[in-house]
C-alpha positions as CSV (number, residue, x, y, z in Angstrom):
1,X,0.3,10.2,14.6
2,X,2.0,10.2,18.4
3,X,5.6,10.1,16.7
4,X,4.6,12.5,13.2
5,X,4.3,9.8,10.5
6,X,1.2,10.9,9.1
7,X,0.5,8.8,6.3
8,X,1.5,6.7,3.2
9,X,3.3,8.4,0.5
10,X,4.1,6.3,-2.3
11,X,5.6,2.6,-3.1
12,X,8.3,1.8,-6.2
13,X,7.3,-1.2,-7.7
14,X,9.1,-3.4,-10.2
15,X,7.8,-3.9,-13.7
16,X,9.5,-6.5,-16.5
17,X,8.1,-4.3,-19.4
18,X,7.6,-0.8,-18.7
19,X,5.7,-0.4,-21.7
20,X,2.9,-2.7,-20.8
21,X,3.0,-1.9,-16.7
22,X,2.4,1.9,-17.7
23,X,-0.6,0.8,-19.9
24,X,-2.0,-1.0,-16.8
25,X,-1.7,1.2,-14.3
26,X,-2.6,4.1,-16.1
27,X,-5.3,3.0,-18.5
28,X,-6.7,-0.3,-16.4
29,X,-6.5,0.9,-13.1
30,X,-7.1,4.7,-14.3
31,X,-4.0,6.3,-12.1
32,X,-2.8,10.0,-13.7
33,X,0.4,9.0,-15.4
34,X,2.6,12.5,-14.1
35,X,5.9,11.9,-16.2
36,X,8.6,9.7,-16.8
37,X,12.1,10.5,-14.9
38,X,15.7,10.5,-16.6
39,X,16.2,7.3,-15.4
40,X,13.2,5.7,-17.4
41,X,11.2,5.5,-14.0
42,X,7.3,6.1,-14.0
43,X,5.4,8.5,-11.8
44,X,1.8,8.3,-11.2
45,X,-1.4,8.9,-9.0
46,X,-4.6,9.1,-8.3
47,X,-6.7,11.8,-8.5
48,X,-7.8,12.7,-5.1
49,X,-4.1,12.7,-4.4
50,X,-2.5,16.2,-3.4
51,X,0.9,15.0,-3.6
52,X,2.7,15.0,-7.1
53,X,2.7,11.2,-7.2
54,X,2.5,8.1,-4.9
55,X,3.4,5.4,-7.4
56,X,6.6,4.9,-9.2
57,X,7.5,1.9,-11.8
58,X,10.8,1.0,-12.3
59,X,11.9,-1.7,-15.0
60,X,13.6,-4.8,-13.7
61,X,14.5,-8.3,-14.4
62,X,11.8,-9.2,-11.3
63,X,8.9,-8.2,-10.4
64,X,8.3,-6.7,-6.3
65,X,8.2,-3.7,-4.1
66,X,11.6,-1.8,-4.3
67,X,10.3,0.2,-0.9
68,X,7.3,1.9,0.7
69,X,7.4,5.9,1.6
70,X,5.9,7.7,4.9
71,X,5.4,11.5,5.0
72,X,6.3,13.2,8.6
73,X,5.1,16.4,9.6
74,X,8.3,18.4,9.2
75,X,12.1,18.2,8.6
76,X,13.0,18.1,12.4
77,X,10.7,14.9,12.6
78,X,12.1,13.1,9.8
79,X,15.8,14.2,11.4
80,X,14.5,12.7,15.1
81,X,13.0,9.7,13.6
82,X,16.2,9.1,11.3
83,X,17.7,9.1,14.9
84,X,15.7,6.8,16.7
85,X,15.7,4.3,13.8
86,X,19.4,4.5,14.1
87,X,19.4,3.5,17.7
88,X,16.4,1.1,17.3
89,X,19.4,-1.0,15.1
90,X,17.8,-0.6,11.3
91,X,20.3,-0.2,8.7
92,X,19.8,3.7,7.7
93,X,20.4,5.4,4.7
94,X,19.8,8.7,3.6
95,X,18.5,9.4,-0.4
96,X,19.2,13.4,-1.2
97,X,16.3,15.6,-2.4
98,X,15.6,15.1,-6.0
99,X,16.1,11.5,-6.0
100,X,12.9,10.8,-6.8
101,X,11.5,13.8,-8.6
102,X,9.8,16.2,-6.9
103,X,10.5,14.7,-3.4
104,X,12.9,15.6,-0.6
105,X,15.6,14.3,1.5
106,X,14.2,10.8,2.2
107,X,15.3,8.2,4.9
108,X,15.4,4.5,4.3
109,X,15.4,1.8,6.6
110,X,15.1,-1.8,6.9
111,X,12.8,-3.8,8.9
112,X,12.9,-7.5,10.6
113,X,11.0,-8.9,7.5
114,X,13.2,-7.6,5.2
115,X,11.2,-4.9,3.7
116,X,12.6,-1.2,3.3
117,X,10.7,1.3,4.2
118,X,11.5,5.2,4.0
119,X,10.5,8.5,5.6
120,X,10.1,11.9,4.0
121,X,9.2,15.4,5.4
122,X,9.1,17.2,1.6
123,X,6.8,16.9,-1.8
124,X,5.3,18.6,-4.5
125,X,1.6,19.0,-4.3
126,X,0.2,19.3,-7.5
127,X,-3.3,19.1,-5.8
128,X,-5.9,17.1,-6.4
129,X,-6.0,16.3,-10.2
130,X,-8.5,17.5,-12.7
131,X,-11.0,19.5,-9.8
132,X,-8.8,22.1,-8.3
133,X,-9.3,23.4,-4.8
134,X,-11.4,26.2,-5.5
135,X,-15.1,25.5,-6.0
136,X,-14.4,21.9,-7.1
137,X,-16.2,19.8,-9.1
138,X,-17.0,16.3,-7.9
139,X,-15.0,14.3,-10.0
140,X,-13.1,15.2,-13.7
141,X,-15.0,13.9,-16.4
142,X,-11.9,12.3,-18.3
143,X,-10.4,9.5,-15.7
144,X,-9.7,5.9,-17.2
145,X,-9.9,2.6,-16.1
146,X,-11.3,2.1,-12.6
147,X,-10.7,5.4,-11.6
148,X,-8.7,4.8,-8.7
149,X,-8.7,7.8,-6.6
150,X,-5.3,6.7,-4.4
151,X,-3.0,4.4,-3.4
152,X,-4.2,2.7,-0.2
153,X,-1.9,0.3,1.6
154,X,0.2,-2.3,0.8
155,X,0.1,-5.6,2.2
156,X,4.1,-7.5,2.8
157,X,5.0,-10.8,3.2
158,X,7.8,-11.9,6.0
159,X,9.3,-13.9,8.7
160,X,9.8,-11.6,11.9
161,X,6.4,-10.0,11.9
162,X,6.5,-9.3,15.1
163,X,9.7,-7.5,14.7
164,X,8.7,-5.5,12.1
165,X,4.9,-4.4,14.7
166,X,7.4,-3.7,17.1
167,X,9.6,-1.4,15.0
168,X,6.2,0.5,13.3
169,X,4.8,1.3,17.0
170,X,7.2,2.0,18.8
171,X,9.6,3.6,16.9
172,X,7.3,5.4,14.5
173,X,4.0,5.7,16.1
174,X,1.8,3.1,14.4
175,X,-1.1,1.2,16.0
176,X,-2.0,-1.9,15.8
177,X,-6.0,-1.9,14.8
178,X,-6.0,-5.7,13.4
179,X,-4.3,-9.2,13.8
180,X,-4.7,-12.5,13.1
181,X,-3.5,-15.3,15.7
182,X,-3.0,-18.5,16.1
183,X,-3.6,-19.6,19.9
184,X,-2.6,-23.2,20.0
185,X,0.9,-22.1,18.3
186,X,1.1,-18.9,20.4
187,X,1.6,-17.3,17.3
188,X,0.7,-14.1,16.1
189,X,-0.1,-14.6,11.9
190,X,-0.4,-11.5,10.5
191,X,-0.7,-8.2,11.9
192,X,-2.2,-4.8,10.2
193,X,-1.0,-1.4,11.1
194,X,-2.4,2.3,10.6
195,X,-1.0,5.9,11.4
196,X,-4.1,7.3,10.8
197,X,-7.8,6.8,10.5
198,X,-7.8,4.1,8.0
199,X,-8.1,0.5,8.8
200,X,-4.9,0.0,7.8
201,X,-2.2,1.5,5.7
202,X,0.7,-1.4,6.1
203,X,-0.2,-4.8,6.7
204,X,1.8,-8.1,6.9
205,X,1.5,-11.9,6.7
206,X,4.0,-14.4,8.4
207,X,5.6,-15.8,5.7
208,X,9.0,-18.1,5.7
209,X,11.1,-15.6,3.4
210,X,11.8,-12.7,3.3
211,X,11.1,-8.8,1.7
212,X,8.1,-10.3,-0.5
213,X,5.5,-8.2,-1.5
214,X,1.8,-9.7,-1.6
215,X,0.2,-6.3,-3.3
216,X,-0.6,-2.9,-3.3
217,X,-3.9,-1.2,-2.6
218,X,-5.9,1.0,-4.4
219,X,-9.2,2.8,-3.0
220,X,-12.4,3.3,-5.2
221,X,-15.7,5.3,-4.0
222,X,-18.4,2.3,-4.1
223,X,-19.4,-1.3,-4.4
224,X,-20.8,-0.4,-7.9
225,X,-17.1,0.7,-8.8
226,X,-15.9,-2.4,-7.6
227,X,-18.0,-4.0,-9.2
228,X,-17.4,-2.1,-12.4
229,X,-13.7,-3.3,-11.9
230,X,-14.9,-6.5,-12.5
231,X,-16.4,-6.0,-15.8
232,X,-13.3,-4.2,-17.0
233,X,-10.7,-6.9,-15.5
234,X,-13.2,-9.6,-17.8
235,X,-13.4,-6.2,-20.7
236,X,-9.6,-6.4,-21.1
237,X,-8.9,-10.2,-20.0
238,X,-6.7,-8.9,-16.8
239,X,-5.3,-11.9,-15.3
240,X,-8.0,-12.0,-12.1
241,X,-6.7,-13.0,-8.5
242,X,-10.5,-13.3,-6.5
243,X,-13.5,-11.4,-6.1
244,X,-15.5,-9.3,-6.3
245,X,-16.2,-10.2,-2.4
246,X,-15.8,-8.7,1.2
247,X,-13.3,-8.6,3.7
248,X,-13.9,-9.9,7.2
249,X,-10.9,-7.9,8.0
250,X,-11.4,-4.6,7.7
251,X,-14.7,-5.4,6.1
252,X,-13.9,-3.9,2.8
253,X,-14.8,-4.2,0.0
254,X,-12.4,-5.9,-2.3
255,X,-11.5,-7.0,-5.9
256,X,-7.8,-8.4,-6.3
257,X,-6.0,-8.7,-9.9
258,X,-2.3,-8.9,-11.5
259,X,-0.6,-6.7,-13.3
260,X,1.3,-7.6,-16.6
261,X,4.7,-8.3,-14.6
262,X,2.7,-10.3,-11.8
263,X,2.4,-7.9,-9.2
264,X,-0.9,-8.2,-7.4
265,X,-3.4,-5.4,-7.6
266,X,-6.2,-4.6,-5.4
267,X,-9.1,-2.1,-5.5
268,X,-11.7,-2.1,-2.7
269,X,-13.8,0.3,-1.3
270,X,-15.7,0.8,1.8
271,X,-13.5,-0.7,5.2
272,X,-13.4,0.2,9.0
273,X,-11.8,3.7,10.9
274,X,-9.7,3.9,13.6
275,X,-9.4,6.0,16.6
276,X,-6.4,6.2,19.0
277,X,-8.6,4.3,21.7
278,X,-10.1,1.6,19.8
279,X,-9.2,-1.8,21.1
280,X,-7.4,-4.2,18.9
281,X,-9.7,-6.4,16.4
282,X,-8.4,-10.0,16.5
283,X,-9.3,-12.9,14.4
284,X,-8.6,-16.5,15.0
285,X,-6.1,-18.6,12.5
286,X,-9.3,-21.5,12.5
287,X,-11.0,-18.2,11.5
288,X,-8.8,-17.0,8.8
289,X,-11.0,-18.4,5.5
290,X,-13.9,-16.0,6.7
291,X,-11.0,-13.6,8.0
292,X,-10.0,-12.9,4.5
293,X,-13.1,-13.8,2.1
294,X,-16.2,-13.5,4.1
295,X,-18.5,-14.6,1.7
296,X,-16.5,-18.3,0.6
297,X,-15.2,-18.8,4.2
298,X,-12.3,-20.9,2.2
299,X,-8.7,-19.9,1.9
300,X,-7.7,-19.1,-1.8
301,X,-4.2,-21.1,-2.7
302,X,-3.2,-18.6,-5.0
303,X,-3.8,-15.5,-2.7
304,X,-1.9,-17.1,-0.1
305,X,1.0,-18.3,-1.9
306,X,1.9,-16.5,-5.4
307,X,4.2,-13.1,-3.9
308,X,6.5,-10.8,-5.8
């Protein structure tokens, strides 16, 4: 957190029927469903989350990530970093308080694989949902689905990769814990990023176009819950991606899925930490079957190719 990005906030992500996405994401994956805004857009989270939401769904004739939020420490980080950006050459534009609901001034910025990111110093906290923060229980007894208990990550898809790593480090403060590359090419292939202890919280794949979106991330508690998303992705005939398996990187434990528009889904649990001093983990691309599914060892078609 060298620069004061301290962690994901929320992603906006594009649904073709609101109607069915919000049944999905709130009754399937078991987020809170907070409200719905005046203009027809979706809040939710999950319900470790202090913040009033970290997921939005907006209706659209395409399916993808409209952007991906950061919160900074204070205002006068979010004004230095809106500053630096600036200089660093991203295209910079600042969303007023209220925007989204319950969120402040925001500022957005684009990256070398044509992904827009945003920063934000301001948010409701609404605290963690159904516990309290007084003598809490351990869990409410009334969550849905597969009781996701946040939003994760999300993993992109792009050309410039390594202009993107550069922008995240050294203009926001990210480290590089993991990275796949491909030595005879002199190429790095894709690259994972955290500002905090997690093994990652952004992550991205060298990929010919631009601004695609591979999925979003949520975290469960166990194996057994993964597990348990299984049964329910069979229960309620959820289009199913792969899994349940493991991660080589990151080593977590993974199930991935679709959501009624096509946007992947994933729920894992489990994964590594990272400290400020720890070296970076690379993978080789001869590697990358294992890399990805450690169990198969064999590259999934699907998982490689289908992106919002």
């Amino acid at each position: 957190m060298q620069k004061g990005v301290m962690r994901p906030g929320h992603v906006q992500i594009r649904v073709l029927d609101m109607e069915a996405a919000v049944s999905h994401y709130r009754d399937r994956l078991g987020l809170i469903h907070t409200h719905t805004d005046s203009q027809g857009r979706n809040y939710f989270k999950g319900w470790t989350e202090v913040d009033a939401f970290s997921v939005v769904l907006r209706e659209a004739d395409e399916p993808g990530m409209d952007f991906m939020g950061f919160k900074v420490t204070d205002a006068a980080t979010l004004a230095a970093r809106k500053q630096d950006l600036i200089a660093h050459g991203c295209q910079v534009e600042t969303i007023p308080a209220g925007e989204l609901d319950g969120c402040g001034e925001r500022v957005r910025f684009d990256s070398p694989t044509g992904h827009w990111f945003e920063l934000f110093a301001e948010k409701e906290q609404t605290g963690k949902w159904g516990v309290g923060e007084r003598n809490p229980d351990a869990w409410p007894e009334d969550l849905k689905g597969m009781k996701a208990t946040r939003f994760d990550h999300c993993l992109l898809y792009g050309d410039d990769i390594d202009g993107t790593v550069d922008l995240l480090q050294n203009v926001l403060g990210f480290q590089l814990a993991e990275q796949v590359v491909d030595q005879e090419a002199d190429l790095r292939v894709a690259a994972f990023l955290t500002v905090s202890m997690k093994a990652h919280d952004v992550a991205f794949v060298r990929h010919e176009e631009k601004g695609k979106f591979h999925h979003a991330s949520f975290y469960l508690s166990t194996w057994e819950d993964v597990l348990r998303a299984a049964d329910l992705i069979s229960m309620h005939d959820i289009a199913l991606d792969i899994g349940p398996t493991r991660h080589g990187l990151t080593h977590g434990q993974t199930i991935y899925f679709f959501d009624p528009s096509g946007n992947r889904n994933e729920v894992f649990a489990g994964g590594d930490y990272t400290y400020p001093d720890h070296p970076v983990v690379t993978w080789d691309a001869a590697q990358l079957g294992k890399a990805i599914f450690y169990h198969d060892r064999q590259l999934n078609d699907r998982f490689l190719g289908v992106v919002t």
